[in-house]
KESE-812571 format. One line per field, with one value per residue (C-alpha): chain; x, y, z. Coordinates in Angstrom, 3 decimals. Example, Ala and Ser with C-alpha at 12.3 -4.5 7.8 and 13.67 -1.06 7.14 Angstrom:
2
c <- (A  A)
x <- (12.300  13.670)
y <- (-4.500  -1.060)
z <- (7.800  7.140)
//
This chain:
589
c <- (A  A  A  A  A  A  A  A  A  A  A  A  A  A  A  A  A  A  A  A  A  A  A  A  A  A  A  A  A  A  A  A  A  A  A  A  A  A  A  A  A  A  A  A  A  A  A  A  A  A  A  A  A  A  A  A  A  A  A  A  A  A  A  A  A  A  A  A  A  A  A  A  A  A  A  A  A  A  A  A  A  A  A  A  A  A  A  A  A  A  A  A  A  A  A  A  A  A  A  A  A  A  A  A  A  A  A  A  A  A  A  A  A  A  A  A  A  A  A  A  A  A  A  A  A  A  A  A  A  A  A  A  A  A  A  A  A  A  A  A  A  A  A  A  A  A  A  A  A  A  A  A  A  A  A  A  A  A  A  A  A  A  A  A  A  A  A  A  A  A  A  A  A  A  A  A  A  A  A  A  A  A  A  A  A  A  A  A  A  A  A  A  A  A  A  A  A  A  A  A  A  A  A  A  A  A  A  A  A  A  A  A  A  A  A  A  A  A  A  A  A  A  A  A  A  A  A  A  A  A  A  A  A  A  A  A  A  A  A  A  A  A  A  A  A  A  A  A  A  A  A  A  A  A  A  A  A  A  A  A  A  A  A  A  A  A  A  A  A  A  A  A  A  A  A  A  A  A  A  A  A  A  A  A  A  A  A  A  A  A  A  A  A  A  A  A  A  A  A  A  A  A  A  A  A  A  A  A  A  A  A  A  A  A  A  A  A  A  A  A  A  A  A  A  A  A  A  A  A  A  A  A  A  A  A  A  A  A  A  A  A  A  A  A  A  A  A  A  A  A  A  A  A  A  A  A  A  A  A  A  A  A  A  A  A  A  A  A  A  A  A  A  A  A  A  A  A  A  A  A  A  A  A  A  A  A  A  A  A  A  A  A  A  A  A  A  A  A  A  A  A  A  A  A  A  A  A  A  A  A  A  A  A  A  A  A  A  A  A  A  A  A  A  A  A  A  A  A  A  A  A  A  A  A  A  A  A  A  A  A  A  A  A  A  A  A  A  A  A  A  A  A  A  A  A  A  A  A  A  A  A  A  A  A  A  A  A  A  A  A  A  A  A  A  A  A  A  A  A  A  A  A  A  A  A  A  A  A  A  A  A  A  A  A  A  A  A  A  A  A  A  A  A  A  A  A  A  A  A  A  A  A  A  A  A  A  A  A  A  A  A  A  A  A  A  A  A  A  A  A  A  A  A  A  A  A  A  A  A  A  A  A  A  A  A  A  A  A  A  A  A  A  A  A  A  A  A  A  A  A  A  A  A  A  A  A  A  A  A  A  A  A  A  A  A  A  A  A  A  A  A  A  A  A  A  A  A  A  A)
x <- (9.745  10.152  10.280  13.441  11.266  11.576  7.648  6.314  5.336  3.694  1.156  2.396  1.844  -1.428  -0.413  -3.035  -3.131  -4.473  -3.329  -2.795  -1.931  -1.178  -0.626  -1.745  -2.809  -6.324  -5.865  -4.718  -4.975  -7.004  -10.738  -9.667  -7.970  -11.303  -13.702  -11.028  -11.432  -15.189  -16.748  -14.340  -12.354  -9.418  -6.115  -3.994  -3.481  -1.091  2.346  2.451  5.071  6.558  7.786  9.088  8.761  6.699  7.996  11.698  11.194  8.005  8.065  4.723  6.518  9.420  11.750  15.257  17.621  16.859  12.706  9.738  6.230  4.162  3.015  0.373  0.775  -0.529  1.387  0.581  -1.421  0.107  0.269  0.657  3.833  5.222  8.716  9.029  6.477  9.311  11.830  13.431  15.353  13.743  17.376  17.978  14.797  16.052  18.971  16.174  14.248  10.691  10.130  11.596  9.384  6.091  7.200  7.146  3.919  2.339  4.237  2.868  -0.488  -0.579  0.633  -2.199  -4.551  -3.479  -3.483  0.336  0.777  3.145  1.325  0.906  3.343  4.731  7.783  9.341  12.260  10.010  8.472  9.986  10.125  11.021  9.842  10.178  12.103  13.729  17.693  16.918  16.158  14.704  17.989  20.715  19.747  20.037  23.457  24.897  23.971  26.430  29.595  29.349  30.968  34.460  32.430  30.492  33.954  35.440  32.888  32.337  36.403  36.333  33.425  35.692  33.920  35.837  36.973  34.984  31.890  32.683  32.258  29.425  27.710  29.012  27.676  24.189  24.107  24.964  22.826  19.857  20.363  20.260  23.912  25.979  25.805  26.439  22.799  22.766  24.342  22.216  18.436  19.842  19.850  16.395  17.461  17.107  13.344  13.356  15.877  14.156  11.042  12.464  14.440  11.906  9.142  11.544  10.864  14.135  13.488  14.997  14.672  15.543  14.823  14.422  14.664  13.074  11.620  7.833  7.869  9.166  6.496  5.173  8.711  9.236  6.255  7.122  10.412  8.156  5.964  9.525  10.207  7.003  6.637  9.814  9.447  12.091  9.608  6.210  4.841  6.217  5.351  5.514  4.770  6.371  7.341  8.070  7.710  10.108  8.149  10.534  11.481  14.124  11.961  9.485  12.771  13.530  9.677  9.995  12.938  11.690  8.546  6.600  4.621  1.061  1.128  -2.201  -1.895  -3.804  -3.434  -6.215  -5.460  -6.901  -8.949  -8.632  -7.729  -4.505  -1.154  0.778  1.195  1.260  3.469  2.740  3.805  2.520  3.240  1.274  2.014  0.482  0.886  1.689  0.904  0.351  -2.985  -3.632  -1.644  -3.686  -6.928  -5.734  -4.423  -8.622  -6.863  -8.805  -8.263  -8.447  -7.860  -5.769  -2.814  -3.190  -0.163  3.029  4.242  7.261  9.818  11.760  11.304  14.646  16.065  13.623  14.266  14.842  15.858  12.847  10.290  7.942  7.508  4.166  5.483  7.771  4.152  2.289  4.908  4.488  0.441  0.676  3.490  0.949  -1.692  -0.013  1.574  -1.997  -3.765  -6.552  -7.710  -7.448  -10.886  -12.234  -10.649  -13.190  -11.160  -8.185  -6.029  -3.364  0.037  -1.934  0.146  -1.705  1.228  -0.170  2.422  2.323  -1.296  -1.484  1.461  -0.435  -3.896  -2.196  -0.694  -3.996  -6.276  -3.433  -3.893  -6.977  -8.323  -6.843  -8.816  -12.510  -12.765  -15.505  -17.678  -16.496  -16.178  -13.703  -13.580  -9.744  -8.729  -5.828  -5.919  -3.498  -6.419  -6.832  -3.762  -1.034  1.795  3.039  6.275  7.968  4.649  2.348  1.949  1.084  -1.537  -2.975  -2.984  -4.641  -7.355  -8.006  -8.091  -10.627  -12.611  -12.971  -13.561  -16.009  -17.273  -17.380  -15.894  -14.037  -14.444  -11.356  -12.183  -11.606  -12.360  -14.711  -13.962  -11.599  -8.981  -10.107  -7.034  -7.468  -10.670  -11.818  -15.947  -14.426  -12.018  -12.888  -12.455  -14.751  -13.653  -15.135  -15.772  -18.331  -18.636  -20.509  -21.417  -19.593  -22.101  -20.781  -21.114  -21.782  -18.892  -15.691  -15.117  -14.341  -10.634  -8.588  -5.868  -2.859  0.078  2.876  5.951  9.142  11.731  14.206  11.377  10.277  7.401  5.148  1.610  -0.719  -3.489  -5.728  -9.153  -11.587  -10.940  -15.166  -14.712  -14.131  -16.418  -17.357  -16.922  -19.285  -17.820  -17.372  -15.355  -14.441  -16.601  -18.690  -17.965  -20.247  -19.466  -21.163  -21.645  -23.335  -23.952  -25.815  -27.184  -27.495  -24.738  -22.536  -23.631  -23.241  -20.028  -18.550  -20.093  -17.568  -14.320  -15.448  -16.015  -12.156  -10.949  -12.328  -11.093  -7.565  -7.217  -9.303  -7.529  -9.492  -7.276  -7.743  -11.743  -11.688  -9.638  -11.278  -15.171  -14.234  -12.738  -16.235  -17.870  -15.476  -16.708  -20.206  -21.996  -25.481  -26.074  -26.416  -29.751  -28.304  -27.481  -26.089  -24.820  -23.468  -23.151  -20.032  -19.729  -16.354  -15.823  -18.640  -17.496  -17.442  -16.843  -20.522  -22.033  -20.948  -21.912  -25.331  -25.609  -24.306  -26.883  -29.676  -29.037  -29.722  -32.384  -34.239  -33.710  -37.190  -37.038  -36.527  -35.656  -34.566  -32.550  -31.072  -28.141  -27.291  -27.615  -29.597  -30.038  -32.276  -33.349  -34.180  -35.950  -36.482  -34.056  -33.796  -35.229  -33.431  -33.009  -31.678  -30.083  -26.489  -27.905  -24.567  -21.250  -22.312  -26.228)
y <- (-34.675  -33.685  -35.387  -34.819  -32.794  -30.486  -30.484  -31.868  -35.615  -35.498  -33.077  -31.491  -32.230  -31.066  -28.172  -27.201  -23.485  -24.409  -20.700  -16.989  -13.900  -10.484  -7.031  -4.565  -1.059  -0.163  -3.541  -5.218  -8.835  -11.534  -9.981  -6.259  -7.454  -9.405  -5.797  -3.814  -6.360  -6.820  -3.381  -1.649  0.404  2.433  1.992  5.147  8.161  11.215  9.967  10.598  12.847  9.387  8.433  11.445  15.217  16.302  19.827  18.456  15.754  16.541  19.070  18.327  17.726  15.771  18.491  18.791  15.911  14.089  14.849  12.832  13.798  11.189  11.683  9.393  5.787  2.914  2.430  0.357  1.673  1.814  -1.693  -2.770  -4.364  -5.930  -7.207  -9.233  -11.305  -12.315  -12.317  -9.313  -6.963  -3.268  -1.406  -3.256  -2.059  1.304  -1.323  -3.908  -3.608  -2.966  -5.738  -8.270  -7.165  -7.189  -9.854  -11.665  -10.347  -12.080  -15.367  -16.358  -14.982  -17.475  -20.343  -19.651  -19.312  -23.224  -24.599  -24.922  -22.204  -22.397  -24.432  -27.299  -30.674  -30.894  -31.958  -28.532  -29.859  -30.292  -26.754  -24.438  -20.556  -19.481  -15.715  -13.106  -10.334  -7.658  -6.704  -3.328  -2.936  0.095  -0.465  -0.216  3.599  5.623  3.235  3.699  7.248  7.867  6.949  10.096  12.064  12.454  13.587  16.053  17.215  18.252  19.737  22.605  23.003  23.570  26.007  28.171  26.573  27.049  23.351  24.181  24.780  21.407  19.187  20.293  19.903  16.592  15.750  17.218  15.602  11.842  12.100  12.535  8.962  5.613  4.705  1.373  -0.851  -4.488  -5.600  -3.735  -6.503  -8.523  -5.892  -4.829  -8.097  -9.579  -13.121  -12.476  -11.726  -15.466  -16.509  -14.516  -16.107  -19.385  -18.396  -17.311  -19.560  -22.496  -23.753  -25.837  -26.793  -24.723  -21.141  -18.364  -15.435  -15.245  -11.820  -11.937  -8.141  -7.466  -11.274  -12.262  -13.697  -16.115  -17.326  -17.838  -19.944  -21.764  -23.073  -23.894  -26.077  -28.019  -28.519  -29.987  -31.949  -33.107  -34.294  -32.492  -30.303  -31.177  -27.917  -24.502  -20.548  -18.695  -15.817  -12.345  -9.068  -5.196  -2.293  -0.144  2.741  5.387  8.754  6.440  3.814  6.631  7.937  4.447  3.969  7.326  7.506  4.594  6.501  4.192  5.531  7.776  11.281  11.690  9.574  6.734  2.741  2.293  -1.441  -1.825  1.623  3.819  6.039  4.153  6.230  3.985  2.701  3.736  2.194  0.100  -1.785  -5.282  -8.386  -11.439  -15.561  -18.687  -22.042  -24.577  -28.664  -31.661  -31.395  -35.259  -34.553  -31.622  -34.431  -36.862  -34.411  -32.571  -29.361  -26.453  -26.077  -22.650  -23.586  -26.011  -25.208  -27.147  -25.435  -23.055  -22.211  -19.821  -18.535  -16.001  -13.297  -13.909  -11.667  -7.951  -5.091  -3.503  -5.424  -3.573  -4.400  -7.115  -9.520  -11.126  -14.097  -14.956  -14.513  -16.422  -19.054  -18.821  -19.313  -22.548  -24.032  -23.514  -25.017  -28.065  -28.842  -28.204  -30.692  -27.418  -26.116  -22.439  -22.616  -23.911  -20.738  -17.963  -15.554  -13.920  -11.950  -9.991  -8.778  -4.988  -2.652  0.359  1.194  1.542  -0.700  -3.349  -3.615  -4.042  -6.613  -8.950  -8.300  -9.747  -12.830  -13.725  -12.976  -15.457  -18.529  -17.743  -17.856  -21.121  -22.735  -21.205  -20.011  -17.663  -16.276  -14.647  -16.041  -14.835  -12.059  -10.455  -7.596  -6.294  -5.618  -2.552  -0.693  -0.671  -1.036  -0.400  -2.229  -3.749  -4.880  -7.735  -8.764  -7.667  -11.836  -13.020  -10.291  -11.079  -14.443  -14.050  -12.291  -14.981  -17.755  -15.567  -14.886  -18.652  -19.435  -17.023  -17.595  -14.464  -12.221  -9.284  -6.160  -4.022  -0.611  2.926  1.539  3.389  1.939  -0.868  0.986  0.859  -1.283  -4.060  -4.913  -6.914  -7.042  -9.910  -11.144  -14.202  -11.443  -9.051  -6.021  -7.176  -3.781  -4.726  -7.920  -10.297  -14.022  -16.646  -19.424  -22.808  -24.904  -28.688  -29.076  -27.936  -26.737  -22.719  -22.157  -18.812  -17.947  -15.101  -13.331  -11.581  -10.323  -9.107  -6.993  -8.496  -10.893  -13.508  -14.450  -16.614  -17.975  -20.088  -22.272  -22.375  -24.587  -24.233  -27.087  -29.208  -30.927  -27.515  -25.888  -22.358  -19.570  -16.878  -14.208  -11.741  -9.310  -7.383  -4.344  -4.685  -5.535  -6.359  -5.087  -7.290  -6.334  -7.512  -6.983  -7.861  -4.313  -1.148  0.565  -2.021  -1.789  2.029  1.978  -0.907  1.684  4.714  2.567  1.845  5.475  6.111  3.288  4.747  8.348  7.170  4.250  4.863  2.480  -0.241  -2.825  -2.070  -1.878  -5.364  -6.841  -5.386  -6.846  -10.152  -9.568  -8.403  -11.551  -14.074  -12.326  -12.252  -13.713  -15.591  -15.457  -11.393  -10.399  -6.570  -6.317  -3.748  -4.725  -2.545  -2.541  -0.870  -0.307  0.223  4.198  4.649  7.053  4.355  7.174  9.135  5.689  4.926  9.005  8.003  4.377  5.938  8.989  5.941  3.698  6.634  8.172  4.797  3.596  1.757  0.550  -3.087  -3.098  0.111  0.548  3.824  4.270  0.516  0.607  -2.836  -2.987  -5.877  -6.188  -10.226  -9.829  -13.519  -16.175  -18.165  -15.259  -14.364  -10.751  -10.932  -13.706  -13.630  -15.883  -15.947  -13.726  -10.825  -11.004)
z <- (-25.104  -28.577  -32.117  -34.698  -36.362  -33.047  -32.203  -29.018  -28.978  -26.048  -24.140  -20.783  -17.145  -16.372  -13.225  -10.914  -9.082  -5.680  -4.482  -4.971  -3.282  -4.866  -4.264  -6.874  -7.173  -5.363  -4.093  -0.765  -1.917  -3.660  -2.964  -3.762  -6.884  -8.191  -6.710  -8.978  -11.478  -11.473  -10.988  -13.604  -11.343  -12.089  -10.168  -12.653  -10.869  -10.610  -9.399  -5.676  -3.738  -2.701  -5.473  -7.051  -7.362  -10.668  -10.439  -11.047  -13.878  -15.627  -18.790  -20.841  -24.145  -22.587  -23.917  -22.288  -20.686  -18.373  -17.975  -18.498  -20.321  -18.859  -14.525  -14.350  -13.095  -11.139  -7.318  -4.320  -1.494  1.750  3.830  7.245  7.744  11.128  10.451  13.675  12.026  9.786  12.120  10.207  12.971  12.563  11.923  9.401  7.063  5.513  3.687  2.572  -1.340  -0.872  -3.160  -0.656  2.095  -0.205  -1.317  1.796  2.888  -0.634  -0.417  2.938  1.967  -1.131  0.680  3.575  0.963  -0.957  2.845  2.986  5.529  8.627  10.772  8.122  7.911  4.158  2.491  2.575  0.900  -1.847  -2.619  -4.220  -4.992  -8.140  -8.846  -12.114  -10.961  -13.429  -12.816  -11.824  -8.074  -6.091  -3.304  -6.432  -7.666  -4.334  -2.986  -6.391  -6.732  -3.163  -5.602  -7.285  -4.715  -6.286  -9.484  -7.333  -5.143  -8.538  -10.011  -7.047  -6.758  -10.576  -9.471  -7.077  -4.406  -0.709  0.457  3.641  1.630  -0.522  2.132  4.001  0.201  -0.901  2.973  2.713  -0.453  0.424  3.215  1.326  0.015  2.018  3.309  2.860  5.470  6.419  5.031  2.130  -0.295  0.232  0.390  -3.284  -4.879  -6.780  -6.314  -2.785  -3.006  -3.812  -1.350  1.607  1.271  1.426  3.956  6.760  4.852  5.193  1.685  0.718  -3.009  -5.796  -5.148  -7.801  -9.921  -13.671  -15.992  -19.046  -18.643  -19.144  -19.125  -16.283  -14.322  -16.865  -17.460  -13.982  -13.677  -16.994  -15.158  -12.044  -14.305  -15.635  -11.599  -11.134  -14.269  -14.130  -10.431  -9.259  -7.124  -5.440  -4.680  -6.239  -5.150  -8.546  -10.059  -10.330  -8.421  -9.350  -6.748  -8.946  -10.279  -9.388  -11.705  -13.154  -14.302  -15.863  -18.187  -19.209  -20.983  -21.762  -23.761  -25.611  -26.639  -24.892  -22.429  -22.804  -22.905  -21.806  -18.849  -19.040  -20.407  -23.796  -24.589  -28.248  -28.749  -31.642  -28.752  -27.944  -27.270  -24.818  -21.741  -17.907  -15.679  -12.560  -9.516  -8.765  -6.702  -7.668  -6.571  -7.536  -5.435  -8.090  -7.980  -10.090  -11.202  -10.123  -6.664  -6.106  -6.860  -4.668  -1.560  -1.520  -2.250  -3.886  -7.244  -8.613  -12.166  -14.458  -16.699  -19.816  -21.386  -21.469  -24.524  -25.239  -28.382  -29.151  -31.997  -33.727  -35.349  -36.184  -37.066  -33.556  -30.144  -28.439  -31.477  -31.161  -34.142  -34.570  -36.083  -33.035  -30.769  -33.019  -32.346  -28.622  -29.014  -31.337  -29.295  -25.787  -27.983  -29.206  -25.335  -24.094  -26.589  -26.744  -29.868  -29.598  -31.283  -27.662  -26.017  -24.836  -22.901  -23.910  -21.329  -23.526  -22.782  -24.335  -22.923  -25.290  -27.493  -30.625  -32.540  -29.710  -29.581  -33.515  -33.866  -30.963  -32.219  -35.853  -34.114  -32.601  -35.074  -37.339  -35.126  -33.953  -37.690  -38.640  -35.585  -37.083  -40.649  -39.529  -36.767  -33.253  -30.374  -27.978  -25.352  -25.592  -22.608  -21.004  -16.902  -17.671  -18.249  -14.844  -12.858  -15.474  -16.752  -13.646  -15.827  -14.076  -12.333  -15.649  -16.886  -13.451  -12.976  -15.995  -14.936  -11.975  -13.285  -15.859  -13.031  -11.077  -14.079  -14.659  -10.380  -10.545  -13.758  -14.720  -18.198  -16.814  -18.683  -20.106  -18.938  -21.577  -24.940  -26.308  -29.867  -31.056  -33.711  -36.623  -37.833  -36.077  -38.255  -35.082  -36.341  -38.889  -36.177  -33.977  -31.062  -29.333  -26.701  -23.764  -21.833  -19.236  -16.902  -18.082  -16.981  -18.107  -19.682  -19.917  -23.230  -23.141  -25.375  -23.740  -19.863  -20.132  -21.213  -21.121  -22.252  -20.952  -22.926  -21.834  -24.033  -23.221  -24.919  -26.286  -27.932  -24.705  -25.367  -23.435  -23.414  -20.990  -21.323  -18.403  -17.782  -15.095  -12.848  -13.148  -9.826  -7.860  -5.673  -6.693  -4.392  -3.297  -5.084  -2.311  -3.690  -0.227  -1.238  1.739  4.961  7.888  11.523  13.973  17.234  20.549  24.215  27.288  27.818  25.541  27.283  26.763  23.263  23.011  24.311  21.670  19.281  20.559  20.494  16.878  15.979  18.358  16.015  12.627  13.010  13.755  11.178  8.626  6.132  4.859  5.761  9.373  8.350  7.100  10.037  12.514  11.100  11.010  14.659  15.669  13.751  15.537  18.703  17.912  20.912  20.204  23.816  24.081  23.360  22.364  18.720  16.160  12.223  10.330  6.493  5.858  1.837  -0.387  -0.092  2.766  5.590  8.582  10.815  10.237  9.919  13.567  14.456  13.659  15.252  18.523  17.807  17.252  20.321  22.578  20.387  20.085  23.712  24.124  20.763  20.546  16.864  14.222  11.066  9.632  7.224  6.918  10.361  11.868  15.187  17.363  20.917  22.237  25.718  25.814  25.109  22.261  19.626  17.250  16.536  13.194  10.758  8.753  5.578  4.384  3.209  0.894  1.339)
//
């Protein structure tokens, strides 16, 4: 609703996030994202021989067509993907976008994770899936790049080339890309990233894509928060997807000047010089906050307010404007009846360009000022410190982090700021760099607010209010970087034996994935009943494989030994019943 005047008359529909799923670099969903996140860990890295060669496209100066100065990035690890499990026929991969199969993997994940997954009754008709996906697509480059063969033809007859010779080259070189075929249309297009979920999800509400570049995500859920308030929609999957971080996406941010050539992402440091590049996939379950009250579901966090504008005309299409931001903050502010001076927690779009990072710091500090006269207050960070600019997935990963920081009530820190730039001024600001984790502490006056950026060229810019939900049970924050291995047996052989299909198990699949799945296995399986007993205490980084060398060493070492520990190694022998030989207080002790 708005007045003549064009401001809002009235405050928006309260939206609460009741799930999440993501995939980001260094992290295989919700608990590796918060251990990243938390303990201050660094997800940029030398581009890997995946994605593409550094020996053909890197010069260190960026000197000659067609090369880029920058190789460092943030990518996704490896996954496990089954695509039975989605009913998707195993030919048919090599023609399907990687972001439609992550993408799937991270939709279902979210929905488990608000309660709506398969097995669940809900008005499917109802739910929607509306997703932030750029118009460039990993499938387009290689299928479009087979077209050039009457380019190449001519240029090796203009060469002297023989025919013979000609062919077998234009060959050798189509078949190094993928090759047409009846599914490719539709693996190529981003509004099918949307339109497969629903598909095999079975979600029949509105389901599309929206581009509004490094923006995308938190445009996408803007239009998911119209569905909902508008009642059109009951339950929406949101957020925003990018697995594009190929040699052609490098030469677009580097032709722009854009990216860092030294490597890394310094959001707000005096030692700023641009950004890295990254790949992402992050989704948020979306509900009526007072639908979300009165169906018990958990309640990660509120969303008092969306607001959004447009830079208008600047001096360059690519330039941000700080007026057009500030716009974007006041409008989010005046939808979400909160006064910015209530806000603690600032997630910024602070990509590390030196000019980007100055014109946001401005708008801020701008509304930000006109809320408090004096003092500071706020924490501001960027998570592309740590896993780069994931582009059309950079606002929702910002956003998730916030909502974590709030579950967990906990400040995340922005990692590689050794000192604000001196520009900024930010000692007089209402801002601090927040550069270690700290604990949140409530105040009696407000419940603890954040806020998230995210701007897009072409001046989209968009801005959230979010609110720690007070009825909402807390968490333990188990942040996946330990895992317990629980094992048990009738007699120690039996015992030793579990031990050496662990130790078979590690040295094949060492991922930590497989890790993860396989220790809850061994919890579910955990018999009280068997009075032979081995934990282990498997740490982020540890090498599983030695730790199970020396618990197989131990059980036969220690064979009369009724109860031993070595190398977070616990083991317990009950002769009687009804002893207990050891006692699981509770996930993460």
């Amino acid at each position: 609703m708005s007045k003549s005047d064009g401001s809002e008359s009235t405050l928006q529909t309260p939206i609460a996030i009741i799930g999440m799923g993501c995939l980001f670099p260094n992290a295989r969903g919700l608990q590796e994202y918060w251990r990243l996140l938390r303990r201050s860990e660094d997800g940029i890295r030398e581009v890997p021989s995946s994605h593409w060669s550094v020996a053909d496209y890197f010069a260190p100066e960026g000197n000659g067509a067609d090369l880029t100065y920058c190789r460092r990035g943030a990518f996704l690890s490896s996954i496990d993907f089954d695509p039975t499990e989605f009913g998707i026929p195993p030919a048919t991969l090599e023609a399907i976008d990687t972001s439609q199969l992550l993408s799937l993997v991270v939709a279902k994940a979210a929905m488990q994770d608000a309660g709506y997954g398969h097995e669940r009754e809900f008005d499917r008709s109802r739910t929607s899936v509306i997703l932030g996906v750029t118009g460039t697509q990993e499938m387009v480059l290689p299928l479009a790049a087979r077209m050039g063969h009457p380019i190449w033809r001519r240029a090796l007859r203009a060469c002297g080339v023989s025919e013979d010779v000609t062919e077998s080259v234009v060959r050798e070189i189509s078949e190094a890309y993928v090759s047409w075929q009846e599914n490719s249309f539709p693996g190529l297009l981003g509004n099918v990233v949307a339109g497969r979920i629903a598909n095999r999800l079975n979600l029949r509400g509105t389901n599309c894509v929206v581009d509004a570049a490094c923006a995308s995500s938190l445009s996408a859920i803007h239009l998911s928060m119209l569905e909902l308030s508008s009642g059109r929609s009951d339950l929406a999957l949101s957020g925003g997807v990018d697995a594009l971080n190929d040699i052609f996406m490098f030469m677009c941010f580097s032709k722009t000047q854009a990216l860092s050539p030294t490597g890394d992402a310094r959001p707000f440091s005096k030692d700023a010089d641009g950004t890295v590049i990254g790949e992402g996939v992050g989704m948020v379950v979306l509900k009526r906050l007072e639908d979300a009250r009165r169906d018990g579901d958990r309640i990660y966090a509120v969303i008092r307010g969306m607001g959004s504008s447009s830079d208008g005309r600047s001096q360059s299409i690519y330039a941000p404007r700080s007026q057009g931001q500030a716009e974007a903050l006041r409008s989010a502010y005046r939808l979400g009846g909160v006064d910015p001076g209530t806000i603690e927690m600032v997630e910024a779009h602070g990509t590390g360009t030196r000019v980007g990072d100055l014109v946001e710091f401005e708008a801020l500090k701008t509304v930000y000022r006109q809320a408090r006269a004096r003092g500071t207050w706020c924490a501001l960070g960027s998570v592309k410190s740590q896993i780069g600019h994931t582009k059309a997935a950079a606002g929702v990963a910002g956003l998730i982090k916030a909502v974590l920081a709030l579950h967990h009530q906990v400040l995340p820190p922005t990692i590689k700021v050794s000192e604000p730039n001196p520009e900024f001024e930010i000692a007089s600001s209402p801002f601090y760099l927040n550069t270690e984790p700290r604990p949140w502490i409530a105040t009696n006056a407000h419940p603890r607010r954040s806020c998230v950026s995210s701007f897009g060229f072409g001046g989209s810019n968009f801005h959230v209010v979010l609110e720690e939900c007070a009825s909402a049970e807390v968490d333990v924050a188990w942040d996946g970087s330990v895992d317990i291995i629980a094992l048990s047996a009738r007699s120690r052989e039996e015992l030793t034996e579990q031990v050496a299909q662990w130790h078979k198990l590690s040295s094949e699949s060492p991922a930590r994935n497989v890790v993860a799945y396989r220790a809850k296995q061994s919890r579910d399986a955990f018999c009280p009943s068997d009075d032979q007993r081995l934990v282990l205490v498997v740490e982020h980084g540890a090498d599983l494989t030695k730790l199970l060398a020396e618990a197989k060493k131990m059980l036969v070492a220690k064979d009369g030994e009724p109860t031993w520990s070595v190398a977070n190694a616990f083991f317990g022998s009950s002769a009687a019943d009804g002893k207990t030989a050891f006692l699981f207080p509770g996930q993460g002790s």
